[in-house]
C-alpha positions as CSV (number, residue, x, y, z in Angstrom):
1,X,78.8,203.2,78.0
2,X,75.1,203.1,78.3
3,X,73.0,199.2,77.6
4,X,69.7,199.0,77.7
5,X,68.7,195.2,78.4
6,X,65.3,194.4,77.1
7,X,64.7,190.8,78.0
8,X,62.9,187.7,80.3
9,X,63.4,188.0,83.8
10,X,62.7,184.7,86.1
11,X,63.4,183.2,89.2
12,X,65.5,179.9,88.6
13,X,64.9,177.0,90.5
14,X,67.9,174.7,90.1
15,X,68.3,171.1,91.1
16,X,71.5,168.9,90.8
17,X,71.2,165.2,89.4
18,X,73.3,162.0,89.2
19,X,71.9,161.8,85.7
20,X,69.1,163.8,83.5
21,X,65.4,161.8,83.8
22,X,64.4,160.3,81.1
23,X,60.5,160.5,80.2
24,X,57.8,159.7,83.3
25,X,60.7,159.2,85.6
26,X,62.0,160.6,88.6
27,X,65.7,161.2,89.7
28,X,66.9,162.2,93.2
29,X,68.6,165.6,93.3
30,X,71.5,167.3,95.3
31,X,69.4,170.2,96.6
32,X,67.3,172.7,95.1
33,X,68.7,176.7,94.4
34,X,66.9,179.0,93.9
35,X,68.2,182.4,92.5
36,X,66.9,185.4,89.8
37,X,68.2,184.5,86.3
38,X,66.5,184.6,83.1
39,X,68.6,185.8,80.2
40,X,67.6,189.5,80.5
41,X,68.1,189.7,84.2
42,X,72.1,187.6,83.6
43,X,73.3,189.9,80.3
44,X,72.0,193.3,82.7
45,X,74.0,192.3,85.7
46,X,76.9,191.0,83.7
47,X,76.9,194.1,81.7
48,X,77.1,196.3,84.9
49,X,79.6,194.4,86.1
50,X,81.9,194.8,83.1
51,X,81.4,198.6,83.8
52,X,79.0,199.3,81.5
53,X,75.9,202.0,83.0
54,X,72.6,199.3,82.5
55,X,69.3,200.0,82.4
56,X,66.8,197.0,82.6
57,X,63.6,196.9,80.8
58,X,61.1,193.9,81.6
59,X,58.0,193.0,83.8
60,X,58.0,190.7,86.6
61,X,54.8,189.7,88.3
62,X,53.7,191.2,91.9
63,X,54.8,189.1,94.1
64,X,57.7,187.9,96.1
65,X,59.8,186.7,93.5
66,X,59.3,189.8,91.4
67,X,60.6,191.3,94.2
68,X,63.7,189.1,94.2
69,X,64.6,189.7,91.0
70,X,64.4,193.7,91.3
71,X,66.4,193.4,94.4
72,X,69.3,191.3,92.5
73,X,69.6,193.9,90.0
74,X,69.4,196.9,91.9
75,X,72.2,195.4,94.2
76,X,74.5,194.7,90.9
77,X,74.1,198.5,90.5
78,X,71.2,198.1,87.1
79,X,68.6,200.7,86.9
80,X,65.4,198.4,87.3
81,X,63.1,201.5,86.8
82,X,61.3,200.5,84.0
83,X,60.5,197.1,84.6
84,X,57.2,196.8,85.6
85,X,54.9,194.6,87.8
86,X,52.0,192.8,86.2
87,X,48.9,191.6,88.6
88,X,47.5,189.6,85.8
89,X,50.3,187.5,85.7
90,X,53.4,185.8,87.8
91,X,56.9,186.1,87.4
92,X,58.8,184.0,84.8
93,X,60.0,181.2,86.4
94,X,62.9,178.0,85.2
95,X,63.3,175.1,86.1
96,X,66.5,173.4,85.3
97,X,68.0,169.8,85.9
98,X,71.6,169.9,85.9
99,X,73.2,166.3,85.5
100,X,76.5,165.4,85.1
101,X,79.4,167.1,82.7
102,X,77.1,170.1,82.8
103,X,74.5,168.7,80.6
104,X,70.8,170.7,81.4
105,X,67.1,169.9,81.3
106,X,65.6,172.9,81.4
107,X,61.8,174.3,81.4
108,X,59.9,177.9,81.0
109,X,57.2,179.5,82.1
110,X,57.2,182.8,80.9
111,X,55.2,184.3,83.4
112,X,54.9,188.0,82.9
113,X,57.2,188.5,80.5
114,X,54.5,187.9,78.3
115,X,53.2,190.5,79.3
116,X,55.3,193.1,77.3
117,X,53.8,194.9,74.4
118,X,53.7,197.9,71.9
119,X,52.4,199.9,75.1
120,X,55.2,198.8,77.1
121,X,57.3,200.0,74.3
122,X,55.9,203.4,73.8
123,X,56.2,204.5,76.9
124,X,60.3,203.5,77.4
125,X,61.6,204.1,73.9
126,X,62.7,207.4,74.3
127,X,65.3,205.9,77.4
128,X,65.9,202.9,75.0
129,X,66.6,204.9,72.0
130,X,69.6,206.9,74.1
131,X,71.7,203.9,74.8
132,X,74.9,202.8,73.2
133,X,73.7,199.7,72.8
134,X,70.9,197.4,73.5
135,X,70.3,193.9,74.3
136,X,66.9,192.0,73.0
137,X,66.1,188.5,73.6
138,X,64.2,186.5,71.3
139,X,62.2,185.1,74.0
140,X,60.2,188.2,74.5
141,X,56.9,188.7,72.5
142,X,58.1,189.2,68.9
143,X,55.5,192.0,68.4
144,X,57.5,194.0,71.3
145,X,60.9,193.1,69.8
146,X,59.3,194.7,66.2
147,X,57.8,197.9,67.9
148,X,61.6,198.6,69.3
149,X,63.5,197.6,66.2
150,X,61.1,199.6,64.5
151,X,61.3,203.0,66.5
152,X,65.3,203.0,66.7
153,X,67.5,205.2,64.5
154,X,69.2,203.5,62.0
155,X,72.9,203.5,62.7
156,X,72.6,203.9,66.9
157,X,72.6,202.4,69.1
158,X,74.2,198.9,68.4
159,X,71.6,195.9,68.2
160,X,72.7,192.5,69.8
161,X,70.0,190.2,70.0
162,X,70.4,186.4,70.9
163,X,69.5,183.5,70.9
164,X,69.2,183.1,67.4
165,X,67.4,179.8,65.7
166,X,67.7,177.9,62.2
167,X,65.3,179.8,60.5
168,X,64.6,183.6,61.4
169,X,60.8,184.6,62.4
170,X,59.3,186.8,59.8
171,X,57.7,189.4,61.3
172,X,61.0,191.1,62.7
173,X,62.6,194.4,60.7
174,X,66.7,192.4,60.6
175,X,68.1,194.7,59.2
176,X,68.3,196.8,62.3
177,X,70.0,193.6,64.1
178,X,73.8,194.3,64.0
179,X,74.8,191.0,65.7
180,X,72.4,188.2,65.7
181,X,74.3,185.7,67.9
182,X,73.4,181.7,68.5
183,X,74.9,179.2,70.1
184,X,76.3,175.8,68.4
185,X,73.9,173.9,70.8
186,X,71.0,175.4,69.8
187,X,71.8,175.4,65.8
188,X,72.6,172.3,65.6
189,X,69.8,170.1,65.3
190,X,67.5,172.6,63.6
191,X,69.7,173.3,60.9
192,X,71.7,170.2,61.0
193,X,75.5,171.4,62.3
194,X,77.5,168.6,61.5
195,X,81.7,169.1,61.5
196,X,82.1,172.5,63.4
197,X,83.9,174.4,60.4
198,X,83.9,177.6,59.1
199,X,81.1,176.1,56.1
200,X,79.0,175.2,58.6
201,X,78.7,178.5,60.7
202,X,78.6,180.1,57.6
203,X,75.9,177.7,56.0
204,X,73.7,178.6,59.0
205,X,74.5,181.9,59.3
206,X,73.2,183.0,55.4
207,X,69.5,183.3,56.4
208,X,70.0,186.1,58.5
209,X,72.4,187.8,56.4
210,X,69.7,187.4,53.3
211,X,67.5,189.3,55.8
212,X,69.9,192.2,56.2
213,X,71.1,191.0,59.5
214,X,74.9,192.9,59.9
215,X,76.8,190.2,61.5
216,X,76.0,186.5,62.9
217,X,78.1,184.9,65.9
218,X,77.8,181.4,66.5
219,X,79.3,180.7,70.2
220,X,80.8,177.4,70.8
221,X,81.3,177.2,74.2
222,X,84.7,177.0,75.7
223,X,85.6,175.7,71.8
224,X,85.1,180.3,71.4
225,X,83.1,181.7,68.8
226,X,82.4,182.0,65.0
227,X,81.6,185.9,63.3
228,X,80.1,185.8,60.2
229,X,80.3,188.4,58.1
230,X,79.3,188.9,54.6
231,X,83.0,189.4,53.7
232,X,83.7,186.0,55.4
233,X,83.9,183.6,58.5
234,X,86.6,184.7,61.6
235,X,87.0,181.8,63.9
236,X,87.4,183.4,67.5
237,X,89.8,180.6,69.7
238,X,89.0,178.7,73.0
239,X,90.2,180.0,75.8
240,X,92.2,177.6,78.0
241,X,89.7,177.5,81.4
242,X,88.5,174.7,83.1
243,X,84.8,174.3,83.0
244,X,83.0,174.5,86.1
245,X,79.3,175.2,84.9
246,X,78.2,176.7,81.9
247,X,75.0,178.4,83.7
248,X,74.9,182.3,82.4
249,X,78.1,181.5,80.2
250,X,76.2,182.4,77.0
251,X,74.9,185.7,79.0
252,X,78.1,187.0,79.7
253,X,79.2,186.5,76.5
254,X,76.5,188.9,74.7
255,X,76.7,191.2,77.8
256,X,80.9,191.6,77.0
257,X,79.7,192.0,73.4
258,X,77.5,194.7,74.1
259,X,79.4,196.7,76.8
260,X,82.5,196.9,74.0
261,X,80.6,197.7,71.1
262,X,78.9,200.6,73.3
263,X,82.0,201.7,73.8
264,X,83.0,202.0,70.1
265,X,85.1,199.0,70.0
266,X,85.6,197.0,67.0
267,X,83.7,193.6,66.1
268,X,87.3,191.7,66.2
269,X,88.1,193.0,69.7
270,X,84.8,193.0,70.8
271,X,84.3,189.3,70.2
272,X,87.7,188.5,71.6
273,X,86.8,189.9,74.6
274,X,83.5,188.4,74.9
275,X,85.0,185.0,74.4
276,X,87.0,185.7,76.8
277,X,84.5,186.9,79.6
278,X,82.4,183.4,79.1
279,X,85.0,181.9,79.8
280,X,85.8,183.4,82.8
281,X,81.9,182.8,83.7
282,X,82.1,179.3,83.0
283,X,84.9,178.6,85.5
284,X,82.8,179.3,87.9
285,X,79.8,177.6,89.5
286,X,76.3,179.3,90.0
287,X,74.4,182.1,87.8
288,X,74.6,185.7,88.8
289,X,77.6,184.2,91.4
290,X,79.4,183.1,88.1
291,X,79.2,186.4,86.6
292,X,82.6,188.2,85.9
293,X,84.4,192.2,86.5
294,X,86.0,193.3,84.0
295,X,89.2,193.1,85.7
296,X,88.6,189.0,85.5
297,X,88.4,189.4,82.1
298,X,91.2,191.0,81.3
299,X,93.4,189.1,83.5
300,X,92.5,186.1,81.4
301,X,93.2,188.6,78.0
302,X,96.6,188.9,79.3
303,X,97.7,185.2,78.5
304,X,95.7,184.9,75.6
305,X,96.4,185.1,72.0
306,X,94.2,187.4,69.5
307,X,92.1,186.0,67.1
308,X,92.9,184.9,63.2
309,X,92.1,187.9,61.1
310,X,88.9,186.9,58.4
311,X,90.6,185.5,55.0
């Protein structure tokens, strides 16, 4: 199973509150971790973990925590060959305020990632193009997101690109996207989620199918997931876990997508078992220490029940 990750890498700096600031004030925190994260550096060491052979594809900036972030994934066994280093800019850096029941403030500089374009793309598409199945985050330059849905084959390798947003930028080519996946959170005040059914996810969902888009998930956290298909709406179930901290929950869960769909797996298994992985990662405290094995994963499928088949 080959997964090419194409997404931001950062450095997180991450500080734990009694409660979230509100505007022009400041709170006391816990401490202050800091750690590599960003959503491309989370879904490639969470895909190498659940066995999948990753290969990163990024820039970081020159300097210190560049090399952070390249150490981090070369220790969780990702190829960081192609990700370059930029001198004209730093690396992408968060900073997130954690207060309490998990709620996050978070802010991004994107750093070098900006720093990704059709050049970039031309001279790793030939690696990219081999995968099973590769992993694009919205957050990079939409021009470099076109140039590599543009220059893939049509039917391989499988397109997962998250997070998703109410209404879909133009310039992209969806119909190569075979799972656009969003979470609740982030749907629901741009498109104006308001009972969690099946209606909803597949209200939200229709602008991306319209655009050729395969398949839409909607995660809902330890509630599980939605697929929408054009056929119809399968609700995926919680998984019974305790929640710990939802920090690279969402990055597990299209890493777990990805690694079974490379592997030729269906969508209805494939989504079960992503569910499944988040919630293993949200059990646990931390980022990349939150991150699951496959073997966690399917101890937790062992208990569980499968998902309602789409009616």
């Amino acid at each position: 199973m080959r997964v090419a990750v194409l997404g931001t890498l950062d450095v997180h700096l991450r500080a734990e509150v009694d409660r979230l600031p509100r505007p022009g004030e400041t709170v006391s925190s816990r401490g202050l971790v800091r750690e590599p994260g960003g959503a491309g550096t989370l879904q490639a060491i969470a895909a190498a973990r659940l066995g999948a052979e990753v290969s990163m594809y990024g820039c970081v900036g020159a300097d210190p925590f560049g090399d952070e972030v390249v150490a981090a994934l070369s220790a969780a066994g990702v190829n960081p060959s192609a990700v370059e280093r930029s001198a004209a800019a730093p690396t992408g850096a968060s900073l997130v305020f954690v207060g309490p029941n998990r709620h996050q403030l978070a802010a991004h500089a994107p750093g070098a990632n900006a720093m990704l374009d059709g050049e970039y793309v031309t001279r790793h598409i030939s690696r990219i193009r081999d995968a099973d199945a590769v992993l694009l985050d919205l957050a990079a330059p939409l021009a470099t997101l076109q140039a590599v849905l543009s220059a893939l084959p049509r039917e391989r390798p499988v397109v997962v690109l998250h997070p998703i947003t109410a209404r879909p930028p133009s310039p992209l080519t969806w119909e190569r996207v075979d799972f656009a996946v969003g979470s609740r959170d982030e749907l629901e005040v741009q498109a104006g989620w308001t009972s969690g059914t099946t209606e909803d996810a597949a209200r939200v969902s229709q602008a991306f199918l319209d655009r050729g888009v395969r398949n839409v998930v909607i995660t809902l956290g330890i509630e599980g997931a939605y697929l929408v298909e054009q056929a119809g709406v399968t609700r995926f179930p919680p998984r019974a876990v305790p929640v710990v901290d939802a920090t690279g929950a969402t990055e597990t869960f299209c890493a777990a997508l990805a690694v079974k769909l490379a592997a030729g797996r269906g969508p209805y298994e494939a989504l079960g078992y992503a569910t499944a992985a988040a919630a293993v990662a949200a059990s646990r405290r931390g980022g990349i220490a939150s991150l699951p094995a496959s073997a966690d994963v399917q101890a937790l499928l062992s208990r569980a029940s499968s998902p309602s088949q789409p009616g």
